[in-house]
C-alpha positions in Angstrom: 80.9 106.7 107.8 79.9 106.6 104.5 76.6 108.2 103.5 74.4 105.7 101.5 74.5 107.3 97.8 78.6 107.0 98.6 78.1 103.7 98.7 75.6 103.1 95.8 78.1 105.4 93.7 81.3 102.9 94.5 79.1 100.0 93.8 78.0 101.8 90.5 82.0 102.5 90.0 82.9 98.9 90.9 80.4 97.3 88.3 82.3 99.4 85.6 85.6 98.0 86.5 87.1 95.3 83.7 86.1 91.7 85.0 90.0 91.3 86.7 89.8 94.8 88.8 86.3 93.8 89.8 87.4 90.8 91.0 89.6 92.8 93.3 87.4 95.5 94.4 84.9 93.0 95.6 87.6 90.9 97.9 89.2 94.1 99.2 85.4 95.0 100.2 84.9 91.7 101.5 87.8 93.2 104.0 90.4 91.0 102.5 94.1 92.8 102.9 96.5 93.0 99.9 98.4 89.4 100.7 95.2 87.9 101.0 93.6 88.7 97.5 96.8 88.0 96.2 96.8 84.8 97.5 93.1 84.4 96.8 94.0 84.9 93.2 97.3 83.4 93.2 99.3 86.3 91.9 102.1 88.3 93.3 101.1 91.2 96.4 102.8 93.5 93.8 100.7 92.6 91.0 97.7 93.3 93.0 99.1 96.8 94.5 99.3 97.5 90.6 95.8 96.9 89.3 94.9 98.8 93.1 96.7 101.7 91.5 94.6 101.3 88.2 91.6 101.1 90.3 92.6 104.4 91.8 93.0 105.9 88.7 90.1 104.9 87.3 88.3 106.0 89.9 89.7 109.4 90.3 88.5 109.8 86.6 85.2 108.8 87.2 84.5 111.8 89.5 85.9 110.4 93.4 88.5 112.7 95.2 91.4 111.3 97.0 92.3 113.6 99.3 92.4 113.8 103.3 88.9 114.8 104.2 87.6 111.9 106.1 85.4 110.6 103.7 87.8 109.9 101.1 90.0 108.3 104.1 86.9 106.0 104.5 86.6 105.4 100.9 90.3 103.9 100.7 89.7 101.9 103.2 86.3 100.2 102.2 87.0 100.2 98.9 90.7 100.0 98.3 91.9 98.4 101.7 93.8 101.0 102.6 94.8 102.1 105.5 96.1 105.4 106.8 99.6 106.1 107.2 99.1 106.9 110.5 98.1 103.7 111.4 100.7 101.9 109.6 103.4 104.2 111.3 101.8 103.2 114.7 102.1 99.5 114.4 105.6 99.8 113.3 106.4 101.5 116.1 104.7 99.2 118.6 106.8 96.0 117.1 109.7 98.0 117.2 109.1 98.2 121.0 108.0 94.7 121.2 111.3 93.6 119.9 113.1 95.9 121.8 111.4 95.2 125.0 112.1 91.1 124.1 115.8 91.7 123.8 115.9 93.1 127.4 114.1 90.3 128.9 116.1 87.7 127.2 
């Protein structure tokens, strides 16, 4: 969880963003996914994984650290809707077996 001057500091970080990237920070925090702010906006999911990257960068030069200590983990995933590779890995293996198991039954 993140402590409370974490979260004043993103908000401070956010508010510096160009008018575009705070337009995205503030739907990803709204706990939009990628597809949906792109669709919110009406621009491509790769356009929007772009300027996430710009975010990041931005970011990293404004003092946060990206690395795997659990905080930062939380920080992707508030901030920049990201979610651990773990947890991707996991559902792609769990609709692998769905579709496996579907072809038996059928």
């Amino acid at each position: 969880m993140l402590h409370i001057l974490d979260i004043l500091a993103v908000r401070e970080a956010v508010a510096l963003q160009p008018p575009r990237l705070r337009v995205i920070c503030e739907l990803l925090m709204q706990g939009l996914t990628q597809e949906q702010v792109a669709e919110e906006l009406g621009c491509a999911q790769c356009t929007v994984s772009r300027k996430i990257g710009a975010i990041r960068k931005s970011f990293i030069k404004m003092g946060f650290e990206w690395t795997k200590r659990r905080v930062s983990r939380d920080l992707r995933r508030r901030v920049l809707g990201r979610k651990s590779r773990r947890n991707r890995a996991l559902r792609r293996r769990a609709a692998a077996n769905r579709k496996k198991n579907a072809k038996r039954t059928a």
